[in-house]
C-alpha positions in Angstrom: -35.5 -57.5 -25.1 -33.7 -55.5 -22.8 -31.0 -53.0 -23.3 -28.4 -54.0 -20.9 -26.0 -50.9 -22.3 -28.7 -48.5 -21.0 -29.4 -50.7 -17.4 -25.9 -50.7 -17.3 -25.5 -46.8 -17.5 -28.0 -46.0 -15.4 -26.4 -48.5 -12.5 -23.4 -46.8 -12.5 -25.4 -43.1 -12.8 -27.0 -44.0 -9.9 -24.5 -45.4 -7.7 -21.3 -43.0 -8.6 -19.6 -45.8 -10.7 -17.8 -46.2 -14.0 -20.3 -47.2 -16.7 -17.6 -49.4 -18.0 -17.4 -51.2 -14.9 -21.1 -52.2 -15.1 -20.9 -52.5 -19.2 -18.5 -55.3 -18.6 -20.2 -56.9 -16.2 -23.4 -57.3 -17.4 -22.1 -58.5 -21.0 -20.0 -61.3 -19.4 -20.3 -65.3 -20.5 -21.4 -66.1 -17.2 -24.1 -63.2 -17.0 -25.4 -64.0 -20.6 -25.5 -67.7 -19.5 -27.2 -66.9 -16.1 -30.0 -63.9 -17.4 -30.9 -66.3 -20.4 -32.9 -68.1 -17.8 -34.6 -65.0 -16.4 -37.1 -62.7 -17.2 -36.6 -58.9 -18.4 -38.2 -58.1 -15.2 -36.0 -60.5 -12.5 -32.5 -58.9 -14.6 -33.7 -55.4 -13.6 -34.5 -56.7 -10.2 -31.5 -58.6 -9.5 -29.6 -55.4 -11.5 -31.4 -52.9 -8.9 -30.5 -54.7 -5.7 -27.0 -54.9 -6.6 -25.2 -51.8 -4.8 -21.8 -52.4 -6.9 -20.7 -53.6 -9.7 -18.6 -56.3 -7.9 -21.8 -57.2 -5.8 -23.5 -58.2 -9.4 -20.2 -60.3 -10.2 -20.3 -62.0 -6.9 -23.8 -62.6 -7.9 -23.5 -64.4 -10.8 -20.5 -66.1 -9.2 -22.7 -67.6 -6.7 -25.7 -68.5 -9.6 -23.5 -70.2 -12.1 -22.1 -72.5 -9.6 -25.3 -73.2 -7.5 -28.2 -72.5 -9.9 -27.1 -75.0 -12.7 -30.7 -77.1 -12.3 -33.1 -74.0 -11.5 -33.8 -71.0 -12.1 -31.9 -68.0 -11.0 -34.0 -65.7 -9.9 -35.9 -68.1 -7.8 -32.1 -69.5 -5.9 -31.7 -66.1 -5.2 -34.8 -65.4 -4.1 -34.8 -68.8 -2.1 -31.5 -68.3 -0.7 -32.5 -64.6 0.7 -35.6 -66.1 2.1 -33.6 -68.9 4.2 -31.6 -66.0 5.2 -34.0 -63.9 6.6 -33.1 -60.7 4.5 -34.1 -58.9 1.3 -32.6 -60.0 -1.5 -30.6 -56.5 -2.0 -29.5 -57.3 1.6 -28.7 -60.6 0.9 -26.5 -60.0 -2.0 -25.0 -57.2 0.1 -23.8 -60.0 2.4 -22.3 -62.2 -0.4 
């Protein structure tokens, strides 16, 4: 199981944000619901290409009202593909 305090920490270490800003974000009803159907691996994935806080919200956003029938890793992935970019570009766009 992951510890999403620590990821959540060392987000915000990394990118010069508050830890409380990432804290909330990742313990949301709408990131619980959408990382349930993901493995520990594709949370710290989609957790590392998101440069902001508000990039992972916009994130989730976009997977909780388009990835209802499949998995979320694999619309993002899907949806950076069609694209053209990486997926930490793509989710730059968002």
């Amino acid at each position: 199981m992951l510890d999403l305090d620590s990821l959540a920490e060392k987000r915000a270490t990394i990118l010069n944000e508050k830890q409380e800003s990432w804290s909330q974000a990742v313990w949301t009803p709408d990131f619980q619901k959408v990382s349930a159907n993901m493995s520990d691996g594709e949370v710290e994935t989609l957790l590392g290409s998101c440069k902001s806080y508000r990039q992972l919200e916009a994130v989730v956003r976009f997977l909780v009202a388009k990835a209802a029938h499949s998995s979320p890793y694999s619309t993002l992935i899907q949806e950076a593909k069609k694209s053209g970019l990486t997926l930490a570009d793509w989710i730059a766009k968002l």
